[in-house]
Legacy VTK file of the C-alpha trace (Angstrom):
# vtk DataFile Version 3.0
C-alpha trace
ASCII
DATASET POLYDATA
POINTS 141 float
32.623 -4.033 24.264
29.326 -2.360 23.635
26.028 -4.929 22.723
24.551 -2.556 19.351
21.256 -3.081 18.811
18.505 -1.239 16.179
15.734 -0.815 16.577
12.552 -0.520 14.082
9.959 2.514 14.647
7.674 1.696 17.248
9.872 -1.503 18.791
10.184 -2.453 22.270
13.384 -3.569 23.976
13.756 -5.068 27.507
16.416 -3.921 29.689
16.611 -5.227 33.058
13.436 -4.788 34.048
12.154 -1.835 32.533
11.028 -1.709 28.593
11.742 0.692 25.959
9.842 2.195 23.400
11.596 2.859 19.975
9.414 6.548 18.738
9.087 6.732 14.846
12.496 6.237 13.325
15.058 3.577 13.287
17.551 4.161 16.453
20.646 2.697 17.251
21.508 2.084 20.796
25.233 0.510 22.082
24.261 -0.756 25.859
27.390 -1.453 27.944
26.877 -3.538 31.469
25.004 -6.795 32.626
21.572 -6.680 32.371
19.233 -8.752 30.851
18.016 -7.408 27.543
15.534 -9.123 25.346
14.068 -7.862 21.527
10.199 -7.581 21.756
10.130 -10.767 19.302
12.041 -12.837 21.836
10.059 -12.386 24.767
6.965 -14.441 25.287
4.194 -14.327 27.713
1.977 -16.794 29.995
-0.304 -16.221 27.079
1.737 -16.948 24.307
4.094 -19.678 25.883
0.871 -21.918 24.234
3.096 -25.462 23.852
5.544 -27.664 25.991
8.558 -25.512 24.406
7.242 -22.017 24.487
6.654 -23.158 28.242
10.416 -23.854 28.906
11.638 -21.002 26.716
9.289 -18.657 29.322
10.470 -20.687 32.337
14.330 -19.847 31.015
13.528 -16.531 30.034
12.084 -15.715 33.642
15.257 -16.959 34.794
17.446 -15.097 32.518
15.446 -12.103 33.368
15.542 -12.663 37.100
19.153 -13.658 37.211
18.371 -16.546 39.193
18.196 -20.028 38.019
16.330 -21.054 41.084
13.071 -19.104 40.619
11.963 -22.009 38.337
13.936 -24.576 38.756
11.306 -27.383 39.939
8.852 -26.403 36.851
11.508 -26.283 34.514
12.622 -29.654 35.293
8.963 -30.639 35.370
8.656 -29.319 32.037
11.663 -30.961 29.986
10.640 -34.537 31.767
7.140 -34.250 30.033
9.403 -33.072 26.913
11.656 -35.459 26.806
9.180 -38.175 27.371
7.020 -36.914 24.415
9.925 -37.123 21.930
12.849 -38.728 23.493
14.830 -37.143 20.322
14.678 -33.734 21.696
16.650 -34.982 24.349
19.941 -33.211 22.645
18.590 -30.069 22.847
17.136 -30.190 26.452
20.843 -31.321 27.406
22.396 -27.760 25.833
19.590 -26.157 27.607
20.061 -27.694 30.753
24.012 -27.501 30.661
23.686 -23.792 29.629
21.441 -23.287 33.042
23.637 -24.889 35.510
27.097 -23.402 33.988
24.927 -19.796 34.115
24.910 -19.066 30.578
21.119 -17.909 30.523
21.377 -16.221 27.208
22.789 -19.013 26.100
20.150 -21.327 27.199
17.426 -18.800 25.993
18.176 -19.578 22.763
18.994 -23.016 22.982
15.597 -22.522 24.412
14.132 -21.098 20.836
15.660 -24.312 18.729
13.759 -26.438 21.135
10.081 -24.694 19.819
11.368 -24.880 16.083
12.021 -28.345 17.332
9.012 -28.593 18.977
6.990 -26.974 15.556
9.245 -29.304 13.049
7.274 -32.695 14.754
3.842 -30.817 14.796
4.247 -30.518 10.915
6.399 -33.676 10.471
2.895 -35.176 12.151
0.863 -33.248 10.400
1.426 -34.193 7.291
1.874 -37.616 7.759
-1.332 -37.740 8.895
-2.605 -35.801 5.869
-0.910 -38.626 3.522
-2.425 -41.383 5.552
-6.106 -40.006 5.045
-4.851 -39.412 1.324
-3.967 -43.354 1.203
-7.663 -43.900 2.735
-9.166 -42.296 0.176
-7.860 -44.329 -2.602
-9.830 -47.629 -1.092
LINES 1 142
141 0 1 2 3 4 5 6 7 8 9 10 11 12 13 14 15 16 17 18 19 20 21 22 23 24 25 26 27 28 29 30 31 32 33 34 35 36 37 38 39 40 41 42 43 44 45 46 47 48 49 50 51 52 53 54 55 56 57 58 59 60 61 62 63 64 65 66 67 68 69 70 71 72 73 74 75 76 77 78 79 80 81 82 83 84 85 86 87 88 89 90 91 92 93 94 95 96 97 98 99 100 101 102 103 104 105 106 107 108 109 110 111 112 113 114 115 116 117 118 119 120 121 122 123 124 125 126 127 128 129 130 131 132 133 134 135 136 137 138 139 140
């Protein structure tokens, strides 16, 4: 069974390792085989893997890309322990992550991967705003 994916004007699609360029219209492609393939949106950089879980999602993204769990394996592990230690609750989600890695379901862990930074953003704002309400409850003295 074919993967279909479409593509918006102008969108980029990894395959393997080589990336395609949608032109101007909306395309439709049905890719048969096993190669990595990522959606411009899903793939992140050194630059923009900018917190602890954009820098697992790139470390298990290389991976997936590479086919080869053992390219990062040390700084992944690295990565989750500083993770996990931050906010033992994420520990859930680093467990599917993990468990998709070592049974070789990189996809799979990729976006595992992606719940982990909405995760990761939910306790930013969670913190965020707590801290907004405690200045709030200053202000009233």
């Amino acid at each position: 069974m074919a993967l279909k994916v479409e593509l918006k004007p102008g969108e980029k699609l990894l395959v393997g390792n080589c990336i395609i360029t949608n032109s101007d219209q909306r395309t439709r492609l049905f890719i048969e085989g096993q190669a990595p393939i990522l959606r411009e949106k899903d793939i992140l950089t050194p630059t923009t893997a900018d917190t602890p879980a954009k820098r697992v999602y790139l470390a298990v993204q290389i991976m997936y890309i590479e086919n080869n769990t053992d390219v990062l394996r040390r700084e992944y592990f690295s990565l989750i322990n500083d993770i996990v230690t931050a906010a033992p609750s994420s520990m859930a989600i680093v467990d599917r992550i993990s468990n998709d890695i070592l049974t070789g379901a990189l996809y799979k862990a990729l976006k595992s991967a992606k719940q982990l930074i909405q995760f990761e953003q939910d306790l930013i704002e969670n913190a965020a705003s707590r801290g907004a309400s405690l200045s709030a409850g200053d202000q009233d003295r």
